[in-house]
C-alpha positions as CSV (number, residue, x, y, z in Angstrom):
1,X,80.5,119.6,87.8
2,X,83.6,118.0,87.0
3,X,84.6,116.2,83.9
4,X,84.6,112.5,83.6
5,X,87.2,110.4,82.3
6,X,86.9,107.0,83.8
7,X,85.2,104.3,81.7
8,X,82.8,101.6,82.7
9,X,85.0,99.0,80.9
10,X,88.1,101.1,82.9
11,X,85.9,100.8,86.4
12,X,85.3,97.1,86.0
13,X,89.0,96.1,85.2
14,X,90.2,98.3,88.4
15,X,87.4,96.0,90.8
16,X,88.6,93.4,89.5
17,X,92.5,93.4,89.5
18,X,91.7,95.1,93.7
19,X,89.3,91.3,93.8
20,X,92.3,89.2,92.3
21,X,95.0,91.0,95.2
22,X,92.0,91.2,97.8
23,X,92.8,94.9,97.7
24,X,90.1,97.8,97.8
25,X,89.4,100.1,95.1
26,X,88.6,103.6,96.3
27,X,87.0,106.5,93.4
28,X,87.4,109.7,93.9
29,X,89.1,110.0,97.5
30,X,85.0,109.6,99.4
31,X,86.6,110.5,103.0
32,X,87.4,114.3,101.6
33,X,84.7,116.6,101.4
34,X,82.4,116.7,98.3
35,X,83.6,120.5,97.3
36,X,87.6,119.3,97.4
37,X,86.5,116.1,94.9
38,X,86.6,118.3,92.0
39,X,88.4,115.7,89.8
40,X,88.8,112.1,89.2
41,X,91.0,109.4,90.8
42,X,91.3,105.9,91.0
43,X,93.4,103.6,93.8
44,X,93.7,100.1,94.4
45,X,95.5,99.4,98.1
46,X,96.3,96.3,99.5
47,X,98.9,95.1,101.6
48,X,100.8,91.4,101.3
49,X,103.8,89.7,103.0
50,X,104.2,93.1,105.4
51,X,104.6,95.1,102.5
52,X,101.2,97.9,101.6
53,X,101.1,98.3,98.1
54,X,98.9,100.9,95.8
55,X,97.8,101.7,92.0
56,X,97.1,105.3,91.7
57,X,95.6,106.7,88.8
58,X,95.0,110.7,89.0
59,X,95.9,113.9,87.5
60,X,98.7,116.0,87.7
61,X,99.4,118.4,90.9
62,X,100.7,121.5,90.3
63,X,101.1,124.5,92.9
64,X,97.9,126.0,90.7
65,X,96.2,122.7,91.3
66,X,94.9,119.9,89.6
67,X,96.1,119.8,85.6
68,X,93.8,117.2,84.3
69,X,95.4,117.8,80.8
70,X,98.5,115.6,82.7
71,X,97.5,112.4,84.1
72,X,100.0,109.7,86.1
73,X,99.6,105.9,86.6
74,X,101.6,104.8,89.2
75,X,103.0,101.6,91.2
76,X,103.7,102.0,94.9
77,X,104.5,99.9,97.5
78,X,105.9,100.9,101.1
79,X,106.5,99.8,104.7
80,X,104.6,101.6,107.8
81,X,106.6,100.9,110.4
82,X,109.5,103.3,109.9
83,X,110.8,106.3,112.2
84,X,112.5,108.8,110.3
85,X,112.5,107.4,106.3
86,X,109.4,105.9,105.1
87,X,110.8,102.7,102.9
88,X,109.0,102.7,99.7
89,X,109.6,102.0,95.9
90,X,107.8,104.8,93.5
91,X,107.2,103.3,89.8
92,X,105.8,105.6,87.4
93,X,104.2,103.6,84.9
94,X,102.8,106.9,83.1
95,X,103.6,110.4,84.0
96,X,102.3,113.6,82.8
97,X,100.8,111.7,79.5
98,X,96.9,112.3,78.4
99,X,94.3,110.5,79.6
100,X,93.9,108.7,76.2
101,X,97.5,107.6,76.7
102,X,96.3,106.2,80.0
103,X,93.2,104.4,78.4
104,X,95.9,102.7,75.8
105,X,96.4,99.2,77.0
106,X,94.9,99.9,80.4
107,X,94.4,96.3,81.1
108,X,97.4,95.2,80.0
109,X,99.4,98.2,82.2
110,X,96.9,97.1,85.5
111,X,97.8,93.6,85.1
112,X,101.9,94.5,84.8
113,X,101.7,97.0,87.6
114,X,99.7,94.5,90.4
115,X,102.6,91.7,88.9
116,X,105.1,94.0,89.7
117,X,103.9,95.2,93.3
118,X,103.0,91.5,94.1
119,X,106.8,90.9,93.5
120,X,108.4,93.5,95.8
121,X,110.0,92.2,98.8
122,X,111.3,94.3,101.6
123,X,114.9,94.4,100.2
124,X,113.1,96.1,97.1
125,X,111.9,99.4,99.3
126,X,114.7,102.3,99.7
């Protein structure tokens, strides 16, 4: 069984901020099989002005696996219509903190990253 970390309080800001962008919030990664979902994950895609854009709460990836002592919040926002390089701008809000860190100010780190993606314009991805 794995661990939970995600609160209720954490779960009703992350539907909310994906209502406020008209963006959908997906737990857990539910197209994978249930014996690959052995840990937790939040992400919040939408896409706006041509541009998709993503929060993406999860643990750490290692070549071990998944260290869910290390968890990153992150801000992404890319083009799909590319050939060779995938245009995209990578914002690590968090990296590699505690989970705890992630739960300090969590609202007020939502609300700065969907401000920040809603800003990016196409000049923004490299």
């Amino acid at each position: 069984m794995k661990e939970r970390f995600f609160t209720l309080e954490m779960d009703t800001a992350l539907t909310n901020a994906a209502g406020s962008v008209g963006g959908k919030l997906t737990k857990d990664r539910p197209e994978y099989p249930e014996s690959l979902r052995t840990f937790e994950e939040r992400r919040i895609d939408w896409a706006a002005r041509g541009i998709f854009r993503a929060v993406i709460i999860q643990p750490t990836f290692t070549r071990k696996g998944v260290d869910q002592r290390k968890w990153n919040f992150i801000a992404l926002a890319w083009k799909a219509d590319f050939e060779l390089h995938r245009p995209q701008r990578i914002s690590h809000i968090q990296k590699g903190v505690k989970f705890s860190d992630i739960c300090d100010n969590f609202s007020d780190r939502l609300n700065g990253a969907i401000k920040t993606l809603d800003a990016i314009t196409e000049e923004d991805l490299k």
